[in-house]
FIBA-842512 format. One record per atom (N, C-alpha, C): residue number from 1; residue in one letter; x, z, y. Coordinates in Angstrom, 1 decimal. Layout:
// residues N
(rec NUM; 'a'; (X; Z; Y));
...
// end
This chain:
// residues 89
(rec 1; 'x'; (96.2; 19.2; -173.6));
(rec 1; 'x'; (94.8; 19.2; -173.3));
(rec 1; 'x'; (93.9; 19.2; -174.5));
(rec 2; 'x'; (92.8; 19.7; -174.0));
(rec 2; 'x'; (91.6; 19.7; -175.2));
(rec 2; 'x'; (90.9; 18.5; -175.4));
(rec 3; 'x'; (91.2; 17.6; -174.5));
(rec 3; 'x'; (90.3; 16.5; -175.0));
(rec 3; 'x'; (89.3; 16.5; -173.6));
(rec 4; 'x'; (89.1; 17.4; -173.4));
(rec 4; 'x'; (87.8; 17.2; -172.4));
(rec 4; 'x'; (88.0; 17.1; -171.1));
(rec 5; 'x'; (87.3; 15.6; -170.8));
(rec 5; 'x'; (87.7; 14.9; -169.6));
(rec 5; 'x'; (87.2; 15.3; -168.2));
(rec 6; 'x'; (86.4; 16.1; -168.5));
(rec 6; 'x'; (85.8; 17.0; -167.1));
(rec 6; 'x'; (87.1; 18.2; -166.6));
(rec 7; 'x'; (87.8; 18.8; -167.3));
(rec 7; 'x'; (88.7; 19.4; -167.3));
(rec 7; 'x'; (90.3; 18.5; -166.3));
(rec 8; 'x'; (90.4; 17.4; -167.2));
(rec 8; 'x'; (91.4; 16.6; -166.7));
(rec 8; 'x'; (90.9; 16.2; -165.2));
(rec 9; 'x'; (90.0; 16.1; -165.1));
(rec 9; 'x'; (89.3; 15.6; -164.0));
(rec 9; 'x'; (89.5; 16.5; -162.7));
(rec 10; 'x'; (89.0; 17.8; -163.1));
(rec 10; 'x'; (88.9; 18.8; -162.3));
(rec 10; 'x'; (90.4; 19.0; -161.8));
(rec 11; 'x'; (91.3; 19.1; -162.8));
(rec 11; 'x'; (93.2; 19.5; -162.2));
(rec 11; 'x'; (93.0; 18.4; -161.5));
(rec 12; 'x'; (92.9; 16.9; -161.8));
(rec 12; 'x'; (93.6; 15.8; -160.9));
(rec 12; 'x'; (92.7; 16.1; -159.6));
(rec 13; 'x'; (91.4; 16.8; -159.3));
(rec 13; 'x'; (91.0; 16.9; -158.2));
(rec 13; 'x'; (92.2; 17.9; -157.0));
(rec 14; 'x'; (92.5; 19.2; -158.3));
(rec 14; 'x'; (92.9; 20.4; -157.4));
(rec 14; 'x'; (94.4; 20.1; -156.9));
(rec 15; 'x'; (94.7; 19.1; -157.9));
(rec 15; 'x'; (96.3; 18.6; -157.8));
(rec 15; 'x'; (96.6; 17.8; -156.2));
(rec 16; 'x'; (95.2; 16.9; -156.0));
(rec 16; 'x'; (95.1; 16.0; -154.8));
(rec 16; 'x'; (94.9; 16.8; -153.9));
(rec 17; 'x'; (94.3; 18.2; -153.9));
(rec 17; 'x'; (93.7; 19.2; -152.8));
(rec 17; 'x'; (95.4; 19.2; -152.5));
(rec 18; 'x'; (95.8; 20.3; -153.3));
(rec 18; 'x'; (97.0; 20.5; -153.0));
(rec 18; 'x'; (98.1; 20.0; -152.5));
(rec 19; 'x'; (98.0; 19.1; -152.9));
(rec 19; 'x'; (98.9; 17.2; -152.1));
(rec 19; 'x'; (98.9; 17.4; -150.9));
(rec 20; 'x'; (97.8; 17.5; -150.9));
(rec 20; 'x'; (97.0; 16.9; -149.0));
(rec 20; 'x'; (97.2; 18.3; -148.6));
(rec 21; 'x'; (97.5; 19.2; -149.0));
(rec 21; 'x'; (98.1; 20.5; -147.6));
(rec 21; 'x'; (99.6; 20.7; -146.8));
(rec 22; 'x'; (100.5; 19.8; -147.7));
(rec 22; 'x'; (101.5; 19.3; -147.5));
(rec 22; 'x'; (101.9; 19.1; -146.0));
(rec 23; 'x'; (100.3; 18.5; -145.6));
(rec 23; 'x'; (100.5; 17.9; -144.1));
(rec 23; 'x'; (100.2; 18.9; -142.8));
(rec 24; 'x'; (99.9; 19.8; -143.5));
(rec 24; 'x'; (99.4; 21.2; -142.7));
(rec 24; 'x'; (100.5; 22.4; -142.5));
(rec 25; 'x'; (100.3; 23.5; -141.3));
(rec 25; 'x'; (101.2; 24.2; -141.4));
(rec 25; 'x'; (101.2; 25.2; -142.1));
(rec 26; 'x'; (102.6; 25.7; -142.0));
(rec 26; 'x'; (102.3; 26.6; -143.4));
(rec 26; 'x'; (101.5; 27.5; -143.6));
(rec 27; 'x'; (100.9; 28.5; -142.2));
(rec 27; 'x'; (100.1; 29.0; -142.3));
(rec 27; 'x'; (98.6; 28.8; -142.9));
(rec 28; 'x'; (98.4; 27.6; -142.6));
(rec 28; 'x'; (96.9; 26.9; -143.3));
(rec 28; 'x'; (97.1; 26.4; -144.6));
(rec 29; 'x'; (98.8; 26.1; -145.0));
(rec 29; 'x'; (98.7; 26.2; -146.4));
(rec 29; 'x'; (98.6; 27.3; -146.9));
(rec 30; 'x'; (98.8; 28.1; -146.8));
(rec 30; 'x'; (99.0; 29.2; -147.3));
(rec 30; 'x'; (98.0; 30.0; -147.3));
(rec 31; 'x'; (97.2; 30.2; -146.8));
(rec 31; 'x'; (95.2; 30.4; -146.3));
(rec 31; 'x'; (94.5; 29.6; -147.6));
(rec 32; 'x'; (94.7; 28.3; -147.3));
(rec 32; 'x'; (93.7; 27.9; -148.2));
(rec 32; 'x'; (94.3; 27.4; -149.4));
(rec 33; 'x'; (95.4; 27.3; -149.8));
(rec 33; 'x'; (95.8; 27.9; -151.3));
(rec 33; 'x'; (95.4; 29.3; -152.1));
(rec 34; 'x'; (95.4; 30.0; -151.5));
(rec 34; 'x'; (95.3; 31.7; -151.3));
(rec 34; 'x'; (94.1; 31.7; -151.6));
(rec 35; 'x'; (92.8; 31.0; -150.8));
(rec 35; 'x'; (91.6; 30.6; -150.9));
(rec 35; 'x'; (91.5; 30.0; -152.0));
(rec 36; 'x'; (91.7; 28.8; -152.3));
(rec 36; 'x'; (91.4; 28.5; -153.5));
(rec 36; 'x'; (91.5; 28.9; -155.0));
(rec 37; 'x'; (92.6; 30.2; -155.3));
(rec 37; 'x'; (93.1; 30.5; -156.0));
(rec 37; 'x'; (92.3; 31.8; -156.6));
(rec 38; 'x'; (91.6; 32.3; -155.0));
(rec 38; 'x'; (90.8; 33.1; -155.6));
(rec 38; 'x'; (89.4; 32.7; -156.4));
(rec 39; 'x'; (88.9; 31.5; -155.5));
(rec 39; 'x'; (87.4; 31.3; -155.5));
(rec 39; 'x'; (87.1; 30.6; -157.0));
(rec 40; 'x'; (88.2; 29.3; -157.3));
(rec 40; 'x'; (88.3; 29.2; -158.6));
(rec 40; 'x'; (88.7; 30.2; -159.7));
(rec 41; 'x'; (89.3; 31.0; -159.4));
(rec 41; 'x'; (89.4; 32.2; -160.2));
(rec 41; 'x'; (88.5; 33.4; -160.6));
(rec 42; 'x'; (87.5; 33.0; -159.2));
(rec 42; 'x'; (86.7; 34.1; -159.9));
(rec 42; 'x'; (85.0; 33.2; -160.9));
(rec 43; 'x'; (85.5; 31.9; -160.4));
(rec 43; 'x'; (84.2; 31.1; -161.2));
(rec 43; 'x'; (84.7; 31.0; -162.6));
(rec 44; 'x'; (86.0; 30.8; -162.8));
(rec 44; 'x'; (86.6; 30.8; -164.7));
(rec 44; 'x'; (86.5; 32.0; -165.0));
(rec 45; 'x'; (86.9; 33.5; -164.5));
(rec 45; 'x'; (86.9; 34.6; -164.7));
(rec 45; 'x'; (85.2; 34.7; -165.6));
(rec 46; 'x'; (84.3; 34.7; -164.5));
(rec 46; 'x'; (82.8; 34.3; -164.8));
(rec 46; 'x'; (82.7; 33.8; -165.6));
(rec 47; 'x'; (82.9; 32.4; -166.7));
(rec 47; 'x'; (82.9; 31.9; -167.1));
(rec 47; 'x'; (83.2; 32.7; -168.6));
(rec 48; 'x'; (84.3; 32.7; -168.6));
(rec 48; 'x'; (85.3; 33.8; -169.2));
(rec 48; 'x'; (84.0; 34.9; -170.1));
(rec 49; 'x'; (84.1; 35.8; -168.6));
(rec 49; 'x'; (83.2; 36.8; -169.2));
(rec 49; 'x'; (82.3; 36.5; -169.8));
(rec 50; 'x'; (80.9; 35.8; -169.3));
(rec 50; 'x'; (80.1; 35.2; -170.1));
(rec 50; 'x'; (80.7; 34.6; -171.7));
(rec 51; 'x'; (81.4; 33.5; -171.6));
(rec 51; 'x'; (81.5; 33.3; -173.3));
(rec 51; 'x'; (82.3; 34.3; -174.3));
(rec 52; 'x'; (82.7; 35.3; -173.6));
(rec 52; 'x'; (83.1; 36.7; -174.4));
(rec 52; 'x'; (82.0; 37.3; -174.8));
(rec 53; 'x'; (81.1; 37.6; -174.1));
(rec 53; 'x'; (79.9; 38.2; -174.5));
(rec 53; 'x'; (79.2; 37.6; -175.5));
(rec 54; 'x'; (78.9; 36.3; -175.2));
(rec 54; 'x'; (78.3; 35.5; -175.8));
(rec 54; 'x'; (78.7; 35.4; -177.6));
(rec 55; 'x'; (79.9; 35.0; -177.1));
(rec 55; 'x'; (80.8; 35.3; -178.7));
(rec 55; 'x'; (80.5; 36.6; -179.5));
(rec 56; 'x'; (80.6; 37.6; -178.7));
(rec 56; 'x'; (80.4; 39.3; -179.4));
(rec 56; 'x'; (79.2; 39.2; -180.1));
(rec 57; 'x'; (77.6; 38.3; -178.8));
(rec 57; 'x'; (77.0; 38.9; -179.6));
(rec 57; 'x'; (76.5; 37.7; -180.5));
(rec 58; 'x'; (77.4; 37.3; -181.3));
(rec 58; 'x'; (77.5; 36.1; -182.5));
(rec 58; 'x'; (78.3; 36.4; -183.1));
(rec 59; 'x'; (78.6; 37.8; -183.0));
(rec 59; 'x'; (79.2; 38.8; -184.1));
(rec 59; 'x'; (80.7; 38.3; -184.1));
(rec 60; 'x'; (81.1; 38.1; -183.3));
(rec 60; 'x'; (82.7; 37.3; -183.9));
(rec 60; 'x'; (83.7; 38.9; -182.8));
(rec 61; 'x'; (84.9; 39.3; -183.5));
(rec 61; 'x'; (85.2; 40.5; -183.2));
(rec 61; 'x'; (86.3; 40.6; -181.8));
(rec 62; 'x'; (86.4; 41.7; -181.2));
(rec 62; 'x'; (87.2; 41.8; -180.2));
(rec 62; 'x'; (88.3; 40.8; -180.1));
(rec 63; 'x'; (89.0; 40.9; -181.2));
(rec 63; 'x'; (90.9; 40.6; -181.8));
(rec 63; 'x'; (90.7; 39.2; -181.4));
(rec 64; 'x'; (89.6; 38.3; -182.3));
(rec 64; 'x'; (89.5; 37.2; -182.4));
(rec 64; 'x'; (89.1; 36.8; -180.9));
(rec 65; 'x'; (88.6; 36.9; -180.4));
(rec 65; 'x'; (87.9; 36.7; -178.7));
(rec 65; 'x'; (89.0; 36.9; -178.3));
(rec 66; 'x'; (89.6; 37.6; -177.8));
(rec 66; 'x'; (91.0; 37.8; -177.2));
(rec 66; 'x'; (92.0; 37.1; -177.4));
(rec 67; 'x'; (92.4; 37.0; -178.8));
(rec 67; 'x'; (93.0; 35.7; -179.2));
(rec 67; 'x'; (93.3; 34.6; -178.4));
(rec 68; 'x'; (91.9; 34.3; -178.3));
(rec 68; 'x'; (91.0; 32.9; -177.5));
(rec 68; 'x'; (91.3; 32.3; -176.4));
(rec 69; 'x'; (91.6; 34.0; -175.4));
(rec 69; 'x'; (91.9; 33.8; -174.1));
(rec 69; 'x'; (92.6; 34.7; -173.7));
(rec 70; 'x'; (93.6; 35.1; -174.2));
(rec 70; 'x'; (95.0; 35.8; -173.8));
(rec 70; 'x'; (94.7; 36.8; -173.8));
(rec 71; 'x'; (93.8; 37.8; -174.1));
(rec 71; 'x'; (93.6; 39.4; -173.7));
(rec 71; 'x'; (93.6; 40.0; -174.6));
(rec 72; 'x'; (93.8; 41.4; -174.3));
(rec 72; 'x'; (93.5; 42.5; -175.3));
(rec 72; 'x'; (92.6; 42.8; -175.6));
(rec 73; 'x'; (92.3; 42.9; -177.5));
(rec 73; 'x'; (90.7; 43.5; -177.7));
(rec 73; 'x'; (90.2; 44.6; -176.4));
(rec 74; 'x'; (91.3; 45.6; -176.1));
(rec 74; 'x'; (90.6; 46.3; -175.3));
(rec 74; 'x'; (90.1; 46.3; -173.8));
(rec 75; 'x'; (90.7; 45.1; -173.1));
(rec 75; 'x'; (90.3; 44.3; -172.4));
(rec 75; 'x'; (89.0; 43.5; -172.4));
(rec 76; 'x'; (89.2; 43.0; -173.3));
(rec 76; 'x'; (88.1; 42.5; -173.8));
(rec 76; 'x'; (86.8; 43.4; -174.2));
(rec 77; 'x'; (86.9; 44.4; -174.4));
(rec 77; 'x'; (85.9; 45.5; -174.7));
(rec 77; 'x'; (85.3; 45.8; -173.3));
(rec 78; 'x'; (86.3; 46.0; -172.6));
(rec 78; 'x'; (86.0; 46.7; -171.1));
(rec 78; 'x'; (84.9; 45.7; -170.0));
(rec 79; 'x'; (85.5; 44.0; -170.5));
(rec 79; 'x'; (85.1; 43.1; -170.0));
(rec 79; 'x'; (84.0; 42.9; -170.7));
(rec 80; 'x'; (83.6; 43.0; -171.4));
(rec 80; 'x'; (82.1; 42.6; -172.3));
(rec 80; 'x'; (81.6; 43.3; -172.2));
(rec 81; 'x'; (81.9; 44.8; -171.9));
(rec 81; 'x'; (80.5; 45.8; -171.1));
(rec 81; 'x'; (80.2; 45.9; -169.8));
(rec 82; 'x'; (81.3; 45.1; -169.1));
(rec 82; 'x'; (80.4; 45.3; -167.6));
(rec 82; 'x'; (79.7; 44.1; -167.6));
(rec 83; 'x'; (80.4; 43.1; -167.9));
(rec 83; 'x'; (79.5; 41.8; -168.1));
(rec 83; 'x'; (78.1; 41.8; -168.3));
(rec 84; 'x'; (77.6; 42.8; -169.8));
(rec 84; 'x'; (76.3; 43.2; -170.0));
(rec 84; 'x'; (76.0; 44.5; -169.1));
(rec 85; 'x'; (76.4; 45.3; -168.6));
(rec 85; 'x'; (75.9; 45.9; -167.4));
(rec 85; 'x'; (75.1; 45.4; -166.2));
(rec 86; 'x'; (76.2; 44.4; -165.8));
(rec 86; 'x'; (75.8; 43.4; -164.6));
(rec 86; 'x'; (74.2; 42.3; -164.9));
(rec 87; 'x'; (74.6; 42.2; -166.4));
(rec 87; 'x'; (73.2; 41.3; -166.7));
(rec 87; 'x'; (72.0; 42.3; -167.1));
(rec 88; 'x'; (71.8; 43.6; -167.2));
(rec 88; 'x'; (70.8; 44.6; -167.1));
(rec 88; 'x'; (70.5; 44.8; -165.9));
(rec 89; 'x'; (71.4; 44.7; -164.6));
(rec 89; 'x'; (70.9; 45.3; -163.7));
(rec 89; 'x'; (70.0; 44.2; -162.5));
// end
């Protein structure tokens, strides 16, 4: 971990979510895991995108951004221009 206790916080919440589906059938586990995996995924994705941009434009370069968070500069290229597309439009 990084140290940051909002983070730790946040797993031990999703960890207890997940706990508690145990008692459901598989179908509704499986719904709302499925569910959750997206909706959190697309709020860090977000997240994501924004401090990539943010980074670029603080001059710091594709390679190194990527680095950061597992992607290819050229992913990361692709990602940092729709990011600023979506914030023009």
């Amino acid at each position: 971990m990084d140290g940051r206790p909002e983070i730790d916080s946040l797993v031990a919440q999703v960890e207890r979510f997940c706990g508690s589906l145990r008692r459901l059938s598989p179908e509704a586990r499986l719904r709302l895991a499925a569910r959750l995996r997206d909706e959190l995924g697309q709020v860090v994705e977000t997240a994501i995108d924004a401090s990539m941009t943010a980074a670029a434009r603080r001059g710091w370069g594709l390679r190194r951004i990527g680095r950061l968070v597992g992607l290819s500069h050229e992913t990361v290229r692709s990602r940092i221009g729709r990011s600023m597309e979506s914030e023009r439009a």
